[in-house]
C-alpha positions, 0 to 999 in steps of 0.5 A: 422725487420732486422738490419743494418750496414756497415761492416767497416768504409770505406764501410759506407764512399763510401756509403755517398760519393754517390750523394744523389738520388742514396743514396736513391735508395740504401737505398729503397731497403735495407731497403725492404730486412731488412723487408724480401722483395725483393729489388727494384733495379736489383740485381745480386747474387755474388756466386763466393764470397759466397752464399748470398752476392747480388750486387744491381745496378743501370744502367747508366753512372756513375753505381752504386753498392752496394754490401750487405749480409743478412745471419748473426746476422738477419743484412743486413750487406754492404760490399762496394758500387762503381761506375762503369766507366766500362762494365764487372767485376771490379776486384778490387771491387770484390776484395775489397768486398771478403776481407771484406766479409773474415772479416765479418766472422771472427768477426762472428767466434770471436762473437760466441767463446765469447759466 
């Protein structure tokens, strides 16, 4: 089984600041991809950031996303969860999850020059 973790403090804030069901949500479906299963959710692959970082959504009004990668250190790593007020790409999301993202890997490039 895979690890997780929330790849800085702020992603594991926005994470708990969600309404508990769609916590709950989330998490059924994250903890399927630690156990190498296909999430429940809908999802969609954010390639324009980098291959393997997947967007998990859950449709309404408000929607909810939460953005993961699952390719380092054998952990499922959540990089930011929003809601979403609008229709289309929510540019600064995408922004925020591309900078932790760059972040994640430049502790994986540290981890492994320690080594």
């Amino acid at each position: 089984m895979k690890q997780f973790a929330f790849v800085n403090n702020a992603a594991e804030r926005e994470y708990k600041d969600f309404p508990k069901e769609i916590q709950q949500q989330f998490g059924t479906s994250l903890r399927a991809v630690q156990d190498d299963k296909k999430p429940f959710l809908p999802i969609q692959t954010l390639e324009s950031i980098s291959a393997g970082v997947i967007e998990l959504k859950i449709n309404g009004s408000p929607a909810f996303r939460c953005v993961y990668i699952a390719k380092f250190l054998d952990t499922v790593v959540v990089l930011h969860s929003f809601e979403k007020t609008t229709n289309g790409v929510d540019r600064q999301a995408m922004k925020t999850v591309e900078k932790r993202y760059k972040e994640l890997k430049a502790e994986i490039e540290k981890m492994k020059r320690q080594k």
